[in-house]
MDAnalysis code that builds the backbone (N, CA, C; Angstrom):
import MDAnalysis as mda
import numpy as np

u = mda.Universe.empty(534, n_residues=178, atom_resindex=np.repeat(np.arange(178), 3), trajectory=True)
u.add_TopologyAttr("name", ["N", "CA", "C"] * 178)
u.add_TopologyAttr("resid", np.arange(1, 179))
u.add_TopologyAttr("resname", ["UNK", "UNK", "UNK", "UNK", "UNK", "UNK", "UNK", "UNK", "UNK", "UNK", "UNK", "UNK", "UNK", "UNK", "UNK", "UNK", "UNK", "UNK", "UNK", "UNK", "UNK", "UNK", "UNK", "UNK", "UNK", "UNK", "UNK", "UNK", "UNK", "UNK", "UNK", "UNK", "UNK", "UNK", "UNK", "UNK", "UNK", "UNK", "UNK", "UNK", "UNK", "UNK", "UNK", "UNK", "UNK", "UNK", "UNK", "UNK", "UNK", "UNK", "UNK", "UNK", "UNK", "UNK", "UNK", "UNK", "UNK", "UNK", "UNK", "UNK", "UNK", "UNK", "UNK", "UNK", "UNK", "UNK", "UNK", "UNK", "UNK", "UNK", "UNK", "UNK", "UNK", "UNK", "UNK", "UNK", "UNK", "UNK", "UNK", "UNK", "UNK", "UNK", "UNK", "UNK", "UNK", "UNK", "UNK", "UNK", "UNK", "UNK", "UNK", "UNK", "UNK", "UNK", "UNK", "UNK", "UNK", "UNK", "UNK", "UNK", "UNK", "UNK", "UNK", "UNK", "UNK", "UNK", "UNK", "UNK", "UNK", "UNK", "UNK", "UNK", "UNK", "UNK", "UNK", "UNK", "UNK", "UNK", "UNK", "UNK", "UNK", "UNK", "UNK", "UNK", "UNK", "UNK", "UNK", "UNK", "UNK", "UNK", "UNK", "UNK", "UNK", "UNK", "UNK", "UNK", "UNK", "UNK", "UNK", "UNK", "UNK", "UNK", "UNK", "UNK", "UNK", "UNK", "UNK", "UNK", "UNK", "UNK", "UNK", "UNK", "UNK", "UNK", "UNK", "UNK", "UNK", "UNK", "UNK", "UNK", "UNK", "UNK", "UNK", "UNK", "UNK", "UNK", "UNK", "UNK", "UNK", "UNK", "UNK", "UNK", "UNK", "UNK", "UNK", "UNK", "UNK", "UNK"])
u.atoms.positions = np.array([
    [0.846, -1.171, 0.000],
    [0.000, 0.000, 0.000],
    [0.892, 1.234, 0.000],
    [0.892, 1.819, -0.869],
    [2.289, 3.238, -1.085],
    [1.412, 4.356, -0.197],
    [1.877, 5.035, 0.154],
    [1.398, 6.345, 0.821],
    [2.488, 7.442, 0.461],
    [1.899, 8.370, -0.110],
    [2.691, 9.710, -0.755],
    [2.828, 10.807, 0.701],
    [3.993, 11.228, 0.678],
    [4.715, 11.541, 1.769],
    [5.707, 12.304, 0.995],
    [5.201, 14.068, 0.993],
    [6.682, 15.315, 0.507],
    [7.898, 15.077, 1.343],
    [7.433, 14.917, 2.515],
    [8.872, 15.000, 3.717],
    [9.375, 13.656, 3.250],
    [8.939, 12.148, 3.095],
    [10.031, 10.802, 3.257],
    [10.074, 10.520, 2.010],
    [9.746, 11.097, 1.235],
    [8.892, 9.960, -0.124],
    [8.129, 9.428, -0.425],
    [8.056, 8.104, -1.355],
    [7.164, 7.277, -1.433],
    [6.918, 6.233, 0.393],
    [5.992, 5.811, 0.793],
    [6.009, 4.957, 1.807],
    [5.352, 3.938, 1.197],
    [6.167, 2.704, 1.111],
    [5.114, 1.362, 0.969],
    [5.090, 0.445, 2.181],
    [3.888, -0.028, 2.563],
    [3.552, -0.707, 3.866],
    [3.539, -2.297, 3.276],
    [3.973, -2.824, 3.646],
    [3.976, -4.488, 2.904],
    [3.888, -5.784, 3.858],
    [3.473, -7.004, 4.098],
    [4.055, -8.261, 4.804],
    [5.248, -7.961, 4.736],
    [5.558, -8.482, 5.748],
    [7.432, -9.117, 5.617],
    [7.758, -10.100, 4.951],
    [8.122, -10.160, 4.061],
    [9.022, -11.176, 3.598],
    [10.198, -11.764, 3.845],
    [10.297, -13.200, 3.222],
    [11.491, -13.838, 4.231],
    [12.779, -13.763, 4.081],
    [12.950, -12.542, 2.464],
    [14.081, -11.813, 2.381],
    [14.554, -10.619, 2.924],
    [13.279, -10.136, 3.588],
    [13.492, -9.352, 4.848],
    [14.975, -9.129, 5.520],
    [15.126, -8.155, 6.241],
    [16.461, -8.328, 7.056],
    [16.466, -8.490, 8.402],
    [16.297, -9.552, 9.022],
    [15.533, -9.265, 10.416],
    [16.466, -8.252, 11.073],
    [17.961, -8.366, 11.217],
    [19.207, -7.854, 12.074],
    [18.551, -6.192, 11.893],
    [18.274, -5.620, 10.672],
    [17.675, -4.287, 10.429],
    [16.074, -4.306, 11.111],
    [15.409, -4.863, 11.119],
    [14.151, -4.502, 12.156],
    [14.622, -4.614, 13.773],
    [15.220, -6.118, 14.074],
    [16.212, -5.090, 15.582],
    [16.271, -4.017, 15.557],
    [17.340, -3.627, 14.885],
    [17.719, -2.064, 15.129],
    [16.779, -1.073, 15.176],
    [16.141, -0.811, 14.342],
    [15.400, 0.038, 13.946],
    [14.176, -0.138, 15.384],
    [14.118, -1.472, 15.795],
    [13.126, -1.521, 17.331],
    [13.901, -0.998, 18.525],
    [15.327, -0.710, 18.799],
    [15.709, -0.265, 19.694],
    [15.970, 1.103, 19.478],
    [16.165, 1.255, 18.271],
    [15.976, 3.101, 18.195],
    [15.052, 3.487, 18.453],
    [13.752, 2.469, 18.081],
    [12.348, 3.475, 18.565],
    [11.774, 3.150, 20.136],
    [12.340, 1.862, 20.613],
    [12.096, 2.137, 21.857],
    [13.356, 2.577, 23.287],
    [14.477, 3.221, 22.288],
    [15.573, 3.647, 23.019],
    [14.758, 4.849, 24.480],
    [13.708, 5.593, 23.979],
    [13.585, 7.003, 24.548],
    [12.611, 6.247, 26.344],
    [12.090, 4.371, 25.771],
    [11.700, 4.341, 27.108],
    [12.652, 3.266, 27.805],
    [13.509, 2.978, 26.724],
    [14.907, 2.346, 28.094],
    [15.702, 3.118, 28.259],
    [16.256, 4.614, 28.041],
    [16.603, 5.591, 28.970],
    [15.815, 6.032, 29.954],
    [14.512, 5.739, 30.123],
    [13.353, 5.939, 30.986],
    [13.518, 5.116, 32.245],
    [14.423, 4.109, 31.991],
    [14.665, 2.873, 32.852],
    [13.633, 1.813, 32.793],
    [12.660, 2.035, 31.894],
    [12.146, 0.453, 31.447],
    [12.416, -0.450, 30.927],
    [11.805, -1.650, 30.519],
    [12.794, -2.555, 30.097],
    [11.715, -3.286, 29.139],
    [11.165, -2.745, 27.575],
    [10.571, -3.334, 26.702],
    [10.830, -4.283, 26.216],
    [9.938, -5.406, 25.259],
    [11.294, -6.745, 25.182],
    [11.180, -6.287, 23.806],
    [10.628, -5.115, 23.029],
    [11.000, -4.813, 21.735],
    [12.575, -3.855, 21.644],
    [12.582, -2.795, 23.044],
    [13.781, -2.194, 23.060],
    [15.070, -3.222, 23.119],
    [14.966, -4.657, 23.536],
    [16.498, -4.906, 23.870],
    [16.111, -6.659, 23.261],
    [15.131, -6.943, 22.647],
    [15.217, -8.308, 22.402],
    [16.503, -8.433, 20.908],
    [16.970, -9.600, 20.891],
    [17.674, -9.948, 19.762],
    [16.981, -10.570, 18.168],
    [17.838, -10.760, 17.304],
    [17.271, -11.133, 16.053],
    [16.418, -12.582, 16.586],
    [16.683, -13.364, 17.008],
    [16.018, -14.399, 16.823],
    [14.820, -14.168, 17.665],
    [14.654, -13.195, 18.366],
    [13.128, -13.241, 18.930],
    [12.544, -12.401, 17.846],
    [12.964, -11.237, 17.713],
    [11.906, -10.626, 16.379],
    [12.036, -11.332, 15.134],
    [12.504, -12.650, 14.716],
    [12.007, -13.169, 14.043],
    [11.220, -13.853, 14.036],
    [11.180, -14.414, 15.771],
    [10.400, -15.441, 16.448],
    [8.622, -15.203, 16.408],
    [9.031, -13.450, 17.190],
    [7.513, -12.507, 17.163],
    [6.726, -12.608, 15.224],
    [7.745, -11.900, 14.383],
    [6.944, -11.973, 13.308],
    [6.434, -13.455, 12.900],
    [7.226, -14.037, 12.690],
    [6.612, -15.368, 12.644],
    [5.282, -15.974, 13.325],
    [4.897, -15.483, 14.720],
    [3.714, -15.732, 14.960],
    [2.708, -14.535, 14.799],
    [2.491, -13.649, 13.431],
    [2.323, -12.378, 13.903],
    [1.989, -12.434, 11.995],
    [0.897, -11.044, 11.966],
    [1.139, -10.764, 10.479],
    [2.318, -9.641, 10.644],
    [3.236, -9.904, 10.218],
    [4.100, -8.454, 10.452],
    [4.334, -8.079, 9.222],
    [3.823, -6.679, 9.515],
    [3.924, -5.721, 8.327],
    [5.565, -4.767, 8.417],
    [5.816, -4.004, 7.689],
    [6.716, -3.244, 7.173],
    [6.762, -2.016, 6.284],
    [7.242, -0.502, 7.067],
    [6.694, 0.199, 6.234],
    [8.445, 0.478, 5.623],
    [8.510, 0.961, 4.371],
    [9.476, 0.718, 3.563],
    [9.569, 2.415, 2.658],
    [10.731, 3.462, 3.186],
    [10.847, 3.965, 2.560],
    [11.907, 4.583, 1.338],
    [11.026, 4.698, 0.532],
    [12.138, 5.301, -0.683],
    [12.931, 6.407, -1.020],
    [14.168, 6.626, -1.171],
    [15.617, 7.274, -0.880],
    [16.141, 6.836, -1.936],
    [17.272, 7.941, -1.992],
    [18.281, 8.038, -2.986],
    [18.860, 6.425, -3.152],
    [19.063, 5.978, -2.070],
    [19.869, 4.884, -1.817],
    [19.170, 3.509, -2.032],
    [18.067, 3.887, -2.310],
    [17.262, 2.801, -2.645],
    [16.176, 2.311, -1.502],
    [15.177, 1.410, -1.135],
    [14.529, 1.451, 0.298],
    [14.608, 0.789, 1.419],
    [14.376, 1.919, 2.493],
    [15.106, 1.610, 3.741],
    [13.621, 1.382, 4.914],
    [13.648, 0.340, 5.673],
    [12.993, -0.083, 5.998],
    [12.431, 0.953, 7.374],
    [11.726, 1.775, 7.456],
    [11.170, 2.772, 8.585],
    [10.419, 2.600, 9.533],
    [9.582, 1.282, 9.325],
    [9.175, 1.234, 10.575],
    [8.278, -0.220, 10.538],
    [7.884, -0.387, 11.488],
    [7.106, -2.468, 11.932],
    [5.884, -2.272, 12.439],
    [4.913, -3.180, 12.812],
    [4.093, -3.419, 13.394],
    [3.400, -5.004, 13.328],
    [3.152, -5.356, 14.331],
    [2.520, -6.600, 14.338],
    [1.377, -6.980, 14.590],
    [0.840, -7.623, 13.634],
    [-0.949, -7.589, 14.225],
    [-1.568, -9.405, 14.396],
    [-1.954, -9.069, 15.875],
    [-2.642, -10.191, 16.147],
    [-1.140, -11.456, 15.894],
    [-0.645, -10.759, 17.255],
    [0.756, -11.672, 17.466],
    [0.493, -12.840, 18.664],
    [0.644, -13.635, 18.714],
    [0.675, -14.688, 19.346],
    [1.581, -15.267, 19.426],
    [1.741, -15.657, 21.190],
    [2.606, -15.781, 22.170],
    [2.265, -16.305, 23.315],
    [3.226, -16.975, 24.285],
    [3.206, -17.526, 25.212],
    [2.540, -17.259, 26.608],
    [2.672, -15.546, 26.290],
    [2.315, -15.208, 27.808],
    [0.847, -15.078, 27.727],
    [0.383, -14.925, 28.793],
    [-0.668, -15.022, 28.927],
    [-1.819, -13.454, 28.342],
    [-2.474, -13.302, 27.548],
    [-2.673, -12.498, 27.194],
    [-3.293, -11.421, 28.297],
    [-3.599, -10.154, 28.132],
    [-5.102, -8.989, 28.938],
    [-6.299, -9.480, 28.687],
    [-7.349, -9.511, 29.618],
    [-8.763, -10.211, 29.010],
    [-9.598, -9.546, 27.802],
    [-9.222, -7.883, 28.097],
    [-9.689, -7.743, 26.594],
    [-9.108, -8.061, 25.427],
    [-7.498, -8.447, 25.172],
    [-7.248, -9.211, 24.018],
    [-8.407, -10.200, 23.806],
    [-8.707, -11.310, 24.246],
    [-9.215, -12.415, 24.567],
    [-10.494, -12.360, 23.735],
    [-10.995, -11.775, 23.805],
    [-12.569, -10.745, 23.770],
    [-13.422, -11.439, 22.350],
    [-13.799, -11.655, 21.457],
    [-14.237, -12.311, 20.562],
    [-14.161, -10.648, 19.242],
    [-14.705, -10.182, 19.772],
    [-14.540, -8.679, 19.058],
    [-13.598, -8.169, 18.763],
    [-12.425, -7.991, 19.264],
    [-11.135, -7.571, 19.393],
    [-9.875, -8.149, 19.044],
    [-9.339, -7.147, 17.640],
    [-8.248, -8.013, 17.450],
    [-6.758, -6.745, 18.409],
    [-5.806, -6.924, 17.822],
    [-4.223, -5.937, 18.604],
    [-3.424, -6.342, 17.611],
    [-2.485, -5.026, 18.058],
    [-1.464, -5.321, 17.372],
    [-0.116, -4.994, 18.635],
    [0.820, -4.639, 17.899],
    [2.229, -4.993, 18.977],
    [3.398, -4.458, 18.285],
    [4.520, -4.219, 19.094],
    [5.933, -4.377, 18.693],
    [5.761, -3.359, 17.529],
    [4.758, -2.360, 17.736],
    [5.200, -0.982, 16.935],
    [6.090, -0.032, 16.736],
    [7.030, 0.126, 15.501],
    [7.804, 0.990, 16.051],
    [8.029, 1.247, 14.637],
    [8.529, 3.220, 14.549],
    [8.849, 3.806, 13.905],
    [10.176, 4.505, 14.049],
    [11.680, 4.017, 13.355],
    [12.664, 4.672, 12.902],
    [12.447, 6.307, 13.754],
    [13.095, 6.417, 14.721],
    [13.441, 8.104, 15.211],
    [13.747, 9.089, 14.295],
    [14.231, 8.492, 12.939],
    [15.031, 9.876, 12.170],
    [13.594, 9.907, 11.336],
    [12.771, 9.283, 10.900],
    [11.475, 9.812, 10.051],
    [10.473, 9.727, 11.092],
    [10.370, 9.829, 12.346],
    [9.038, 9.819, 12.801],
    [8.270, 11.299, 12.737],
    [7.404, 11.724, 12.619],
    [6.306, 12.688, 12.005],
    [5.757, 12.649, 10.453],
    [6.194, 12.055, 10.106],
    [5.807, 11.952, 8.328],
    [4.992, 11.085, 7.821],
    [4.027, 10.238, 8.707],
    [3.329, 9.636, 8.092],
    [3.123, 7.799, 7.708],
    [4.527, 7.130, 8.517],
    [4.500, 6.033, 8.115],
    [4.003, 5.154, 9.776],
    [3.758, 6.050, 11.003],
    [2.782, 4.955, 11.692],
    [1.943, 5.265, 11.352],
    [1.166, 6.152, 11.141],
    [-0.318, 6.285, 10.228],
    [-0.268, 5.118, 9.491],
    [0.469, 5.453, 8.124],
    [0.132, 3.812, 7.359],
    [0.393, 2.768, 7.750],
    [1.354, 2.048, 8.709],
    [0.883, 1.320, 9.366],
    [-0.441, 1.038, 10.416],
    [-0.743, 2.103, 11.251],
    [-1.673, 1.679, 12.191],
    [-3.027, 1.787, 11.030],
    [-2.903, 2.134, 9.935],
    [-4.296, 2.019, 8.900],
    [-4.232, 0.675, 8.304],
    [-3.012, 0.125, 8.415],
    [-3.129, -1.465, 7.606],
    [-3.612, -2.210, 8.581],
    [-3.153, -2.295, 9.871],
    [-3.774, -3.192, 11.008],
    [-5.750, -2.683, 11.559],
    [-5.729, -1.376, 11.240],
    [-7.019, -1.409, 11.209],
    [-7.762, -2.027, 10.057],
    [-7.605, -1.620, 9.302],
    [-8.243, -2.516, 8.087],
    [-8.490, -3.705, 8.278],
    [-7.373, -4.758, 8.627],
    [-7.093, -5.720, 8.548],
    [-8.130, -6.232, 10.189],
    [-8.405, -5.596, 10.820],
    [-8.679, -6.120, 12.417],
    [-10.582, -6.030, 11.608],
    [-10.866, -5.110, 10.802],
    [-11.693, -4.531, 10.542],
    [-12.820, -6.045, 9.161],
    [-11.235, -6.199, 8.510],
    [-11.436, -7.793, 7.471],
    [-12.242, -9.113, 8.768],
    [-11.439, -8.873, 9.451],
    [-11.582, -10.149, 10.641],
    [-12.925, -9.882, 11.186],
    [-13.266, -9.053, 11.107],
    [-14.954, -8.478, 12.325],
    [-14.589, -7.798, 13.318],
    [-13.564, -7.724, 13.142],
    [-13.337, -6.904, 14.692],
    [-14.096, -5.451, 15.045],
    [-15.054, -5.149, 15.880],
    [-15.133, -4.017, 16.330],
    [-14.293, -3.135, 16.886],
    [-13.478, -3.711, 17.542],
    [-12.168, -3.106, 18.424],
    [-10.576, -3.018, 17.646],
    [-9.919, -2.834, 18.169],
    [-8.642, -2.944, 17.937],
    [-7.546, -2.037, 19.024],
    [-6.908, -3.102, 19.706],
    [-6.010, -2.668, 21.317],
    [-5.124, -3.099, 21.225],
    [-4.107, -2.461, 22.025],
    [-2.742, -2.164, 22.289],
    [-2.643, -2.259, 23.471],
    [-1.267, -2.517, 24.066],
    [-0.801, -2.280, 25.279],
    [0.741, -1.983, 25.026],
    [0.927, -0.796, 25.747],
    [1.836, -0.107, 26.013],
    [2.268, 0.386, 27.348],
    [3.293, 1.065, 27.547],
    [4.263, 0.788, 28.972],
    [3.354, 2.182, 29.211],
    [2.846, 2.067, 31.194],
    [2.071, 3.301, 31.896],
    [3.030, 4.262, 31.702],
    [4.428, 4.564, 32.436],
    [5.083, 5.315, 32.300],
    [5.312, 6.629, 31.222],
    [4.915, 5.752, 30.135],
    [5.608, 6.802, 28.364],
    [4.187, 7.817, 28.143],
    [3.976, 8.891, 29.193],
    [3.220, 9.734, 28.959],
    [2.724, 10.286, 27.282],
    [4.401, 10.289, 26.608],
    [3.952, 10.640, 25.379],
    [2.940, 9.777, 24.683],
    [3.344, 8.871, 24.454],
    [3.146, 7.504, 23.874],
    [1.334, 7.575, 24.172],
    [0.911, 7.768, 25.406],
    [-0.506, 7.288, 25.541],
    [-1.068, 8.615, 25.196],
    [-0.264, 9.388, 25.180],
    [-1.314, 10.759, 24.366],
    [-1.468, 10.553, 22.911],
    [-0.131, 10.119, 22.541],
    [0.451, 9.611, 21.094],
    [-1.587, 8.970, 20.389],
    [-1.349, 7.814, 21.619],
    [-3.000, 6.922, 21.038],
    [-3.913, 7.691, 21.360],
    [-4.472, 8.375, 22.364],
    [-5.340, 9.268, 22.791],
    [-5.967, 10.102, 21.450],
    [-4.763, 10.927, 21.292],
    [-5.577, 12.047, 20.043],
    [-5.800, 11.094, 18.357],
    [-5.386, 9.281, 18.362],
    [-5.822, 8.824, 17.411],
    [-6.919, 7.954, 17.661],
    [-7.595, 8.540, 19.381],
    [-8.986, 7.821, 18.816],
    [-9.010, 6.584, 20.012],
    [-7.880, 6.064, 20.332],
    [-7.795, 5.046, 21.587],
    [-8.662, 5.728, 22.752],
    [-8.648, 4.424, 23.547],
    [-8.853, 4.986, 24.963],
    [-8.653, 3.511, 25.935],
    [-8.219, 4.256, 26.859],
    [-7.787, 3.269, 28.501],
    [-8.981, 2.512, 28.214],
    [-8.641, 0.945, 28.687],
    [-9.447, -0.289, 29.094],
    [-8.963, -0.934, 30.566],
    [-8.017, -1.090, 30.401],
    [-7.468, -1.507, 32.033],
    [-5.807, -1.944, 32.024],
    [-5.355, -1.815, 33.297],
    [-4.013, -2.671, 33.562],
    [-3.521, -3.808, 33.264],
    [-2.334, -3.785, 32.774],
    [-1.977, -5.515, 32.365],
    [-0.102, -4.878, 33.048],
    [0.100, -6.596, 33.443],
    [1.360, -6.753, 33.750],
    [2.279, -7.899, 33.011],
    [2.843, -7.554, 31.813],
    [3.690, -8.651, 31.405],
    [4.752, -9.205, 31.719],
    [5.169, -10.694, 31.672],
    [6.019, -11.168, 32.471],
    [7.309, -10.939, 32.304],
    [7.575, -9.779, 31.102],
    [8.977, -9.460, 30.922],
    [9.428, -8.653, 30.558],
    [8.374, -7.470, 31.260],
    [8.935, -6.050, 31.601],
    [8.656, -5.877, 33.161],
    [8.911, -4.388, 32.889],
    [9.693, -4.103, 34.555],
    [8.462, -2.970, 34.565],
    [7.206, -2.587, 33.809],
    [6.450, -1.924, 34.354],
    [4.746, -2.207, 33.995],
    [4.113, -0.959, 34.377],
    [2.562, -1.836, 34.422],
    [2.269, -1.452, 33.017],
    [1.233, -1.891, 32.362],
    [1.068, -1.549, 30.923],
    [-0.575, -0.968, 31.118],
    [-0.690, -0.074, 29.664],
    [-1.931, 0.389, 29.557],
    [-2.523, -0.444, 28.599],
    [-3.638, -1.237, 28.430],
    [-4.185, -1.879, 27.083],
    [-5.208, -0.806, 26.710],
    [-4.879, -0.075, 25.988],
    [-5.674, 0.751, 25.064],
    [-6.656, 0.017, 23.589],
    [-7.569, 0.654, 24.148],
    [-8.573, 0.488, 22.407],
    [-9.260, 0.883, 21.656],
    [-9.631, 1.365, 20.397],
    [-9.917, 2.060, 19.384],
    [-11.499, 1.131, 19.069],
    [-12.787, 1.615, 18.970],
    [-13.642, 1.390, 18.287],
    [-13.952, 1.495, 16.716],
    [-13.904, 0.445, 16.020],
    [-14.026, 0.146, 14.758],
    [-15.011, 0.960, 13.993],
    [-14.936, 1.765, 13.053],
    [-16.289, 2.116, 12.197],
    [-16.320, 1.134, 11.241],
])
């Protein structure tokens, strides 16, 4: 799905493919969650290694937003929808209505331009294909920005969740489907 963007370029949002680079979506997940492990949290997208974010996409539709540069295209930012995993989920994941997504993250040097928009519009769509009325997130309480970040796109607080492998409480936020 291309999205026209003056400031980055072209943006195309795509599956991952398995020519993908996983070692480059690492990175690009600890740059974007660098600002809440200087916070002293401990995300398992900020510090996990290649073989778990290959592990995550693999149980996960993981998308990819992909932008175009002189240099040819450079991969800007992830998201995962309706990832499945071990731990035990929030009860509104659970929910029959409700799909989520996860392990969002947008590249620090292009963030304002438009490519979590096209991502968080592919996972709506897509939650939207499934029946979903809903579509929720959980994110770390602490990152004030972050929950305003969802706030002015329409989210809102559902309740507390504690995952077994971070170090703080999480917000599961959720968006009502039109």
């Amino acid at each position: 799905m291309p999205v026209n963007d003056h400031k980055a370029g072209a943006v195309i949002v795509r599956p991952l493919l398995p020519s993908d680079p996983i070692p480059a979506i690492t990175r690009l997940l600890h740059r974007a969650y660098a600002k809440q492990v200087a916070m002293g949290l401990r995300p398992l997208a900020g510090r996990q290694d290649d073989s778990v974010t290959a592990e995550r996409a693999a149980n996960s539709e993981c998308y990819i937003a992909l932008v175009e540069g002189a240099g040819g295209e450079t991969i800007a930012g992830v998201i995962l929808f309706e990832e499945q995993e071990k731990a035990t989920f929030p009860p509104f994941f659970l929910k029959p209505h409700v799909c989520h997504f996860a392990q969002f993250g947008v590249d620090p040097d292009v963030q304002g331009r438009g490519i979590g928009r096209a991502l968080l519009e592919v996972v709506e769509r897509r939650a939207r294909e499934k029946g979903a009325t809903e579509l929720a997130l959980s994110m770390a309480e602490p990152d004030r920005e972050l929950y305003d970040f969802y706030v002015k796109r329409g989210y809102r607080f559902v309740e507390h969740w504690q995952w077994p492998y971070t170090n703080y409480r999480s917000c599961i936020l959720s968006k009502a489907l039109a």
